[in-house]
C-alpha positions as CSV (number, residue, x, y, z in Angstrom):
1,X,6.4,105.4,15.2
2,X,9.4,107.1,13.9
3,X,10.0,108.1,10.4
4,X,13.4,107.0,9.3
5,X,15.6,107.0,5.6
6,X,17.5,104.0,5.3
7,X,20.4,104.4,2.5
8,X,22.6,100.9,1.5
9,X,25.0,100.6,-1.1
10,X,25.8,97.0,-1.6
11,X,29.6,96.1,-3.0
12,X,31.1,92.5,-3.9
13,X,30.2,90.4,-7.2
14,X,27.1,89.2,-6.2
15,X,24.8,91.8,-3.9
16,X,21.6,90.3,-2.6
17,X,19.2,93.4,-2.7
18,X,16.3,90.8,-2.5
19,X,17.3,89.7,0.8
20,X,17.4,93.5,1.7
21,X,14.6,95.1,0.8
22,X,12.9,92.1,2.3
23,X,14.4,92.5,5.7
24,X,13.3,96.6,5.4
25,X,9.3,95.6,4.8
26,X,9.8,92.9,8.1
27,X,11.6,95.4,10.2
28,X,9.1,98.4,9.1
29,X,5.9,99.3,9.5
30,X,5.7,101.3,6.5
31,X,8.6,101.1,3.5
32,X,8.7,103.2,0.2
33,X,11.6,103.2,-2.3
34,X,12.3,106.6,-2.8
35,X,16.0,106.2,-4.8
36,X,17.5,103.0,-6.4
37,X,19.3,102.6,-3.1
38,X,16.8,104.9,-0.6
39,X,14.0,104.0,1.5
40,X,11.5,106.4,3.5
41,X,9.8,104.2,6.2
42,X,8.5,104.2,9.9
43,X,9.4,102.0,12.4
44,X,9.0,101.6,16.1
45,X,12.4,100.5,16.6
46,X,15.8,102.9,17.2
47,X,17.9,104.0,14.5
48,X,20.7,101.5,16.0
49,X,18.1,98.5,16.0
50,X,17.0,99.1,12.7
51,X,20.9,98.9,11.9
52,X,21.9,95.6,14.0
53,X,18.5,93.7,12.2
54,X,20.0,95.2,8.6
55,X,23.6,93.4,9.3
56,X,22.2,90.3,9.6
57,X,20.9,90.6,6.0
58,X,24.2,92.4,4.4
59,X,27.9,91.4,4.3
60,X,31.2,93.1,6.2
61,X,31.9,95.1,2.6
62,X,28.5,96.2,2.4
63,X,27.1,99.9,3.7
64,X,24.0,101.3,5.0
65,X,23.2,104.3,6.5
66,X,19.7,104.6,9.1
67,X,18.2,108.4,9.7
68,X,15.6,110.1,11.4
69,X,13.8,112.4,9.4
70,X,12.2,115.2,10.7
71,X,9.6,117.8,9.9
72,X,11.0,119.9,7.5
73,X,12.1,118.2,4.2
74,X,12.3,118.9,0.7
75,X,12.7,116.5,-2.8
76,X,12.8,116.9,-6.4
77,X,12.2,114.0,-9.1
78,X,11.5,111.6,-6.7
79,X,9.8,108.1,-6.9
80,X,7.3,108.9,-4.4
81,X,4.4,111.7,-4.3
82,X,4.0,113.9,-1.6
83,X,1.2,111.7,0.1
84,X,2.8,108.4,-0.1
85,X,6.1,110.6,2.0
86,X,3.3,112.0,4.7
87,X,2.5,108.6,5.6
88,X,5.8,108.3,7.9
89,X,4.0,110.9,9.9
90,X,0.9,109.3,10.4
């Protein structure tokens, strides 16, 4: 499993975030909002297959950014504790 970040920032009058975050817990093995608009999660899938099952959730206005993360991080205020971010790695 890879650990990734997945970022989205949803434009128009009426953003479906539901439809979203739901599509991030199917495509993921593990999913933790870490910002209003920031996931941590693992998934078995590439970085561009991870973005190709997010389009079919979002519209053409809509953005969205996939990441690996790597070893050496670092955070400040975040939503999520340092155990609940370890679990990508497990």
């Amino acid at each position: 499993m890879t650990p990734y970040i997945i970022a989205y920032d949803l434009k128009g009058d009426d953003p479906d975030y539901q439809s979203v975050y739901g599509k991030i817990e199917e495509i993921t093995s593990y999913s933790k909002r870490i910002q209003g608009s920031v996931f941590i999660c693992k998934s078995s899938k590439e970085a561009s297959e991870l973005r190709d099952d997010l389009k079919s959730v979002v519209k053409s206005g809509d953005e969205f950014l996939v990441i690996e993360v790597k070893q050496h991080w670092a955070t400040w205020n975040l939503r999520i504790t340092k155990e609940e971010f370890n679990k990508i790695y497990e």
